[in-house]
N, CA and C of each residue as an Amber inpcrd file, in Angstrom:
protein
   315
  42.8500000  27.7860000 -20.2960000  42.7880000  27.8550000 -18.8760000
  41.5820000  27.0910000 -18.3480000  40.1350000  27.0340000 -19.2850000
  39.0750000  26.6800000 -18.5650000  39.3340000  25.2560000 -18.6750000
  40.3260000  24.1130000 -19.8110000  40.9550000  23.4110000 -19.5850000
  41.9230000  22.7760000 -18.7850000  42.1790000  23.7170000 -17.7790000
  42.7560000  22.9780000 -16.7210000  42.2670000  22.8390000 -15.7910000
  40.9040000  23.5540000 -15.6550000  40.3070000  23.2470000 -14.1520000
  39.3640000  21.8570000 -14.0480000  39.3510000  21.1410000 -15.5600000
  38.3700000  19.9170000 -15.2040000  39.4280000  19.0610000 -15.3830000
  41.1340000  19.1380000 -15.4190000  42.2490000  17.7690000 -15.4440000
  42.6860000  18.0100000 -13.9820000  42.7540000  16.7380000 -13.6040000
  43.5060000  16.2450000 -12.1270000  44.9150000  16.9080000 -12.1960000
  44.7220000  18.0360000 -10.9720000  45.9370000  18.6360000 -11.0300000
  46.4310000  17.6160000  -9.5660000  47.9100000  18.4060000  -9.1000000
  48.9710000  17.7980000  -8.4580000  47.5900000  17.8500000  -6.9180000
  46.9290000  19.2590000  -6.5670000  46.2980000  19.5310000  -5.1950000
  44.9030000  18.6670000  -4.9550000  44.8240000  18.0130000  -5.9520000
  43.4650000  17.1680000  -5.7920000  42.9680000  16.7520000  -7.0290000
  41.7600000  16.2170000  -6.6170000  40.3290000  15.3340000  -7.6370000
  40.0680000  16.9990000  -8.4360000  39.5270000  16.4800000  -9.9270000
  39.5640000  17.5270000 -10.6020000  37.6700000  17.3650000 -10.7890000
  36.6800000  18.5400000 -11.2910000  35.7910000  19.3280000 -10.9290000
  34.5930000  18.0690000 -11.7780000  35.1420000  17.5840000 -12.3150000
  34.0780000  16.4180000 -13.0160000  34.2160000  15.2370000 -11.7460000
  35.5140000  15.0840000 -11.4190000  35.8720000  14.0100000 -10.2760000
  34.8960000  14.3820000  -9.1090000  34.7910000  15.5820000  -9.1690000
  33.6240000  16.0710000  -7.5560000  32.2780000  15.9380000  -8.0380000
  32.1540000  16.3320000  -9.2570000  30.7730000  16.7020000  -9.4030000
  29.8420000  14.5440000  -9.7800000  30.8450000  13.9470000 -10.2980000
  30.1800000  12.3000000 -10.4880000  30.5460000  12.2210000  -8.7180000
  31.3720000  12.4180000  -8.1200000  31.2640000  11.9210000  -6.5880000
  29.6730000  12.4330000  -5.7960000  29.3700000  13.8280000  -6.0390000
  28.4600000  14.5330000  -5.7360000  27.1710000  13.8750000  -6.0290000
  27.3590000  13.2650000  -7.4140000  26.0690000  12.6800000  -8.1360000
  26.0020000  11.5860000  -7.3390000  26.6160000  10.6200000  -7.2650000
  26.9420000   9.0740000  -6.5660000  26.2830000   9.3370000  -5.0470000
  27.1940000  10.4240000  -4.7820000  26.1180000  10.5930000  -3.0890000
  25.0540000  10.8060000  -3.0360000  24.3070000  11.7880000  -3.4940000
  22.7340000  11.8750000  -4.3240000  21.9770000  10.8540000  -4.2590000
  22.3110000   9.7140000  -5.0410000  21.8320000   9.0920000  -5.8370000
  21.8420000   7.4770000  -4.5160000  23.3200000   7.8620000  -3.7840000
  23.2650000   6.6770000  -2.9150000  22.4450000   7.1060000  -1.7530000
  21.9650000   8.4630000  -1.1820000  21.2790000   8.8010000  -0.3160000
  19.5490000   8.6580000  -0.5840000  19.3140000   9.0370000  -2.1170000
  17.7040000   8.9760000  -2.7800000  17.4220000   7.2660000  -2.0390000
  18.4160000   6.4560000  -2.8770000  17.9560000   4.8090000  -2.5370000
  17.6130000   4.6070000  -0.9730000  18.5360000   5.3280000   0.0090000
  18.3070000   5.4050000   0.9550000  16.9730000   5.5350000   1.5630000
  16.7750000   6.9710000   1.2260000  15.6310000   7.8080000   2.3150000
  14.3670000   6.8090000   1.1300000  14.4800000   5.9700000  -0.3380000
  13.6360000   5.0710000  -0.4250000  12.9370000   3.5010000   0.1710000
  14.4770000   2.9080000   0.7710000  14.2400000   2.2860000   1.6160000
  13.6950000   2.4050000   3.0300000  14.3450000   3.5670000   3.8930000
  13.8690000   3.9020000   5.1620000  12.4060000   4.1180000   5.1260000
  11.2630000   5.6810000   3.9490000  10.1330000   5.2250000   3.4620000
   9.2610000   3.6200000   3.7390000   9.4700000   2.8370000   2.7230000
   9.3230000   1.7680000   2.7970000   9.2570000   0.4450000   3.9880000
  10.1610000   0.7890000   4.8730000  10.4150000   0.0390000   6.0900000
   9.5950000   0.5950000   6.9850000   9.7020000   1.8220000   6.9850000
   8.7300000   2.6340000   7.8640000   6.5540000   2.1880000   7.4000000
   6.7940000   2.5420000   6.1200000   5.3530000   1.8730000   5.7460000
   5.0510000   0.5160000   6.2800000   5.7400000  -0.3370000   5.8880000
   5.6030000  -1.7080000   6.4980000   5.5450000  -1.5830000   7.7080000
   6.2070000  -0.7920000   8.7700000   6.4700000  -1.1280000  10.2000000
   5.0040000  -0.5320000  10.4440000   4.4440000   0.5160000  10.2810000
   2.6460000   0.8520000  10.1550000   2.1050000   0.4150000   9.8490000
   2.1170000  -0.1800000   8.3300000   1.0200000  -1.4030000   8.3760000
   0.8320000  -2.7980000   9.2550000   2.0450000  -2.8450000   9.2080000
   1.7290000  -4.3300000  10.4760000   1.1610000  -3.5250000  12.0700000
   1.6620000  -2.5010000  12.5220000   1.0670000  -2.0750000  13.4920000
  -0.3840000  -1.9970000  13.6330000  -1.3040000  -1.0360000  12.0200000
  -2.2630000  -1.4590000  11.7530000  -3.1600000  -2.2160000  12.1250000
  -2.5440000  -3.4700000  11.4340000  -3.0990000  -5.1380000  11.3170000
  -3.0330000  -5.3400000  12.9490000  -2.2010000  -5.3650000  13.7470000
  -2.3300000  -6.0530000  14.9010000  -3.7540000  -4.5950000  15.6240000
  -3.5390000  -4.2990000  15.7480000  -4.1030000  -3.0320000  16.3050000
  -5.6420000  -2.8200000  15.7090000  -5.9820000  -3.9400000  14.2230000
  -7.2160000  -3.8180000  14.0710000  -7.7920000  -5.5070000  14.2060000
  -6.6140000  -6.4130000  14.4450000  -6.9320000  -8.0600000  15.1710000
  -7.4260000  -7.6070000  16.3880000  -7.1160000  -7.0350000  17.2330000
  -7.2040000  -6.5080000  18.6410000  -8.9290000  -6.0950000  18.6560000
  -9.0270000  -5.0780000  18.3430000 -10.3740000  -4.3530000  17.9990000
 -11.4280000  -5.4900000  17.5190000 -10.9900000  -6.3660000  16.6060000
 -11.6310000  -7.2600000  16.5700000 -11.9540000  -8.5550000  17.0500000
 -11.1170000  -8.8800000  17.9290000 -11.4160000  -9.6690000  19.0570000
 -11.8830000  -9.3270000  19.9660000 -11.4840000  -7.8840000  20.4090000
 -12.2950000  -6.9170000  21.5450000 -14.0200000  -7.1350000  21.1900000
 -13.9280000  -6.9220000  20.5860000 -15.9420000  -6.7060000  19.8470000
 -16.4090000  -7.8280000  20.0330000 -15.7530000  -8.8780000  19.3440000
 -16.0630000 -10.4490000  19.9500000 -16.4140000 -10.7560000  20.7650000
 -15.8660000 -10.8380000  21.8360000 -15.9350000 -10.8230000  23.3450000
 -17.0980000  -9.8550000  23.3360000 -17.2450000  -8.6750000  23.1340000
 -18.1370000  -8.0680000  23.8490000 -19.6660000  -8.1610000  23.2180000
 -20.0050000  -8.9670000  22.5350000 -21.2910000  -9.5380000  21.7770000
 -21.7050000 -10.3270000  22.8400000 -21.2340000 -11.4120000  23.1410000
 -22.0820000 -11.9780000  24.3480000 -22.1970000 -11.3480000  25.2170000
 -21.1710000 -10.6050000  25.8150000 -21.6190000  -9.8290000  27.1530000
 -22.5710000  -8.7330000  26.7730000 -22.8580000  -7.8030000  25.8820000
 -24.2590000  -7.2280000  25.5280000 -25.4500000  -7.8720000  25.5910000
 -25.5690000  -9.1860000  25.1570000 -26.5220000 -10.0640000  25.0830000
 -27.2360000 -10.3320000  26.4700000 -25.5490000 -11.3320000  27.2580000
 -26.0500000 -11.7010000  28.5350000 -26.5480000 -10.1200000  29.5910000
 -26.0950000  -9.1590000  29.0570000 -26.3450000  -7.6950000  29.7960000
 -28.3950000  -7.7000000  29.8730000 -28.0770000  -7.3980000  28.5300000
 -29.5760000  -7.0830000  28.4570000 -30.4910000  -8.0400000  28.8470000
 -30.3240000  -9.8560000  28.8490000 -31.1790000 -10.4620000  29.3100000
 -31.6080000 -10.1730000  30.9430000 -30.1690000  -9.8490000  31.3400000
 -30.4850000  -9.3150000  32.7140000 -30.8160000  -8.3960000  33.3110000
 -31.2230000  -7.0340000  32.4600000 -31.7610000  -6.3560000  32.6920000
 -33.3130000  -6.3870000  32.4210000 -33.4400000  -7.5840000  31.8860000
 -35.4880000  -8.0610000  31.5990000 -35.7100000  -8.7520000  32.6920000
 -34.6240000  -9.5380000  33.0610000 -34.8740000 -10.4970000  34.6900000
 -35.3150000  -9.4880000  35.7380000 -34.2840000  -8.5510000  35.8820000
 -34.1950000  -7.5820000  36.4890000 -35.8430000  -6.6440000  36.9900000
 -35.9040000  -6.2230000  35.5770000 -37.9710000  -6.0020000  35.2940000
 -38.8150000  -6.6940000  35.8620000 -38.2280000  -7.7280000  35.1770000
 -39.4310000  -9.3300000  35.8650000 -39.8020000  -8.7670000  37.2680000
 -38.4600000  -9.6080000  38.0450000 -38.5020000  -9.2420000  38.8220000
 -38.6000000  -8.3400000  40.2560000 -37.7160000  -7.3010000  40.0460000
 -38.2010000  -5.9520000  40.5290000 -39.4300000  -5.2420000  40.7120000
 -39.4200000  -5.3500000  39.3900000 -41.1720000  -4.1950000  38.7420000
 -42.0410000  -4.9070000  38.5580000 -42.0520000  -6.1010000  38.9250000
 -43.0390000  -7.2540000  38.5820000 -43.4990000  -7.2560000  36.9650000
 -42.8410000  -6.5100000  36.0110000 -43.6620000  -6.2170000  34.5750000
 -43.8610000  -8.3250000  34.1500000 -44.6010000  -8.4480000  33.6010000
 -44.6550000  -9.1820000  32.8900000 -43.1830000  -9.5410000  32.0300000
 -42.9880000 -11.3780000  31.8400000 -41.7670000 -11.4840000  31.4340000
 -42.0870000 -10.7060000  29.9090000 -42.7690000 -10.9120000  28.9300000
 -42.7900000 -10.5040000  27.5330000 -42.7380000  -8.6950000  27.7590000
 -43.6110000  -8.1290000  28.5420000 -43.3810000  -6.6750000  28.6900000
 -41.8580000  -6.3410000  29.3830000 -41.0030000  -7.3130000  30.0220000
 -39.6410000  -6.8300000  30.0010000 -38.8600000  -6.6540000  29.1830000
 -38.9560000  -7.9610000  28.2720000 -38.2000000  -7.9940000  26.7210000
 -38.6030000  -7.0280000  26.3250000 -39.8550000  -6.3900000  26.3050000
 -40.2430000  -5.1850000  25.0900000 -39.7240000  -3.4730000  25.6910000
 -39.6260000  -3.6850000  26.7310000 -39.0250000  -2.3550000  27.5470000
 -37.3850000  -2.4260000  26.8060000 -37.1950000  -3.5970000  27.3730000
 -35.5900000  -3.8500000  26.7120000 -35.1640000  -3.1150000  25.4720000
 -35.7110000  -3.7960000  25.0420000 -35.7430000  -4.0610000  23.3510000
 -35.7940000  -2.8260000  22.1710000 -37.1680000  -2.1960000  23.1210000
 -37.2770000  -0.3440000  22.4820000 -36.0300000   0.1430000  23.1910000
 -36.3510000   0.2710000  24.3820000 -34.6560000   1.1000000  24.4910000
 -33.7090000   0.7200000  24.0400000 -33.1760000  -0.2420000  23.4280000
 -31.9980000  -0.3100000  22.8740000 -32.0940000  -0.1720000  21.3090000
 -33.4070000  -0.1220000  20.9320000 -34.0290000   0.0980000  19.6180000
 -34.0050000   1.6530000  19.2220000 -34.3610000   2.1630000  20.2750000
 -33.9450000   3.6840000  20.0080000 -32.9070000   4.4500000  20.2180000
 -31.7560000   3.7730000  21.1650000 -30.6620000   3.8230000  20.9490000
 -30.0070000   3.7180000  19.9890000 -29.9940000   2.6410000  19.2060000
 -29.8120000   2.3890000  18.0870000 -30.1690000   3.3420000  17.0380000
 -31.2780000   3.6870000  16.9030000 -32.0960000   4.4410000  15.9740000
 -31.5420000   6.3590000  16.0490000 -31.3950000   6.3920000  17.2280000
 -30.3460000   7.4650000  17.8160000 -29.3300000   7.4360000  17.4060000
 -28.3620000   6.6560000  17.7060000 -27.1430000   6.5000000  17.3940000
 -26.7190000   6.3830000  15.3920000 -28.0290000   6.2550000  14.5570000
 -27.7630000   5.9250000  13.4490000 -28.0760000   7.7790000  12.8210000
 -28.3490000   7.8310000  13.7140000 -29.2690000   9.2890000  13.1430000
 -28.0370000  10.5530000  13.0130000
C-alpha cells in the first residue's frame, strides 16, 4: 500500500512528483530573494557614492568661502575696532584656534 502512494495514480502527480516540484520552487525562489539582495546592495552603494561625491564637492566649495569669511572678519577689526592689521589676524586666528581645539576635544 505504502507503494502506491509514491506511483502516479489516475487523480494526479504522485508524492515524489510534489515533493522535487516543492524542491525546484525552493530552490527557484532562494536564487531569487539572492538576486533581489544583490541588486538592492548595488542600488545603495551607488546611492552611497553619489551622496558622498556630493559631500565632497560641498566641502570644496566651502574652503574658500571659510577663508574669504575669516579674512573679512580681520578687515572688519581693522577697521571697525581700529585693532591693528596683525592684532586682527591674531584675534581671528585664536578664535578659530580654539574652536578648533574645542571641537577636537
Amino acid at each position: 500500500m505504502a507503494v502506491d502512494t509514491l506511483t502516479t495514480n489516475a487523480d494526479g502527480p504522485s508524492v515524489t512528483g510534489l515533493v522535487s516540484g516543492i524542491l525546484d520552487d525552493a530552490q527557484q525562489l532562494f536564487k531569487q530573494q539572492v538576486a533581489l539582495v544583490r541588486a538592492e546592495i548595488k542600488s545603495d552603494f551607488q546611492q552611497a557614492v553619489r551622496a558622498t561625491v556630493l559631500v565632497g564637492v560641498g566641502a570644496l566649495a566651502l574652503v574658500p568661502a571659510v577663508f574669504l569669511l575669516c579674512n573679512m572678519l580681520v578687515y572688519v577689526l581693522h577697521e571697525q575696532m581700529s585693532f591693528q592689521l596683525w592684532a586682527s589676524y591674531g584675534i581671528v586666528g585664536g578664535v578659530f584656534a580654539l574652536l578648533g581645539g574645542a571641537l577636537l576635544a
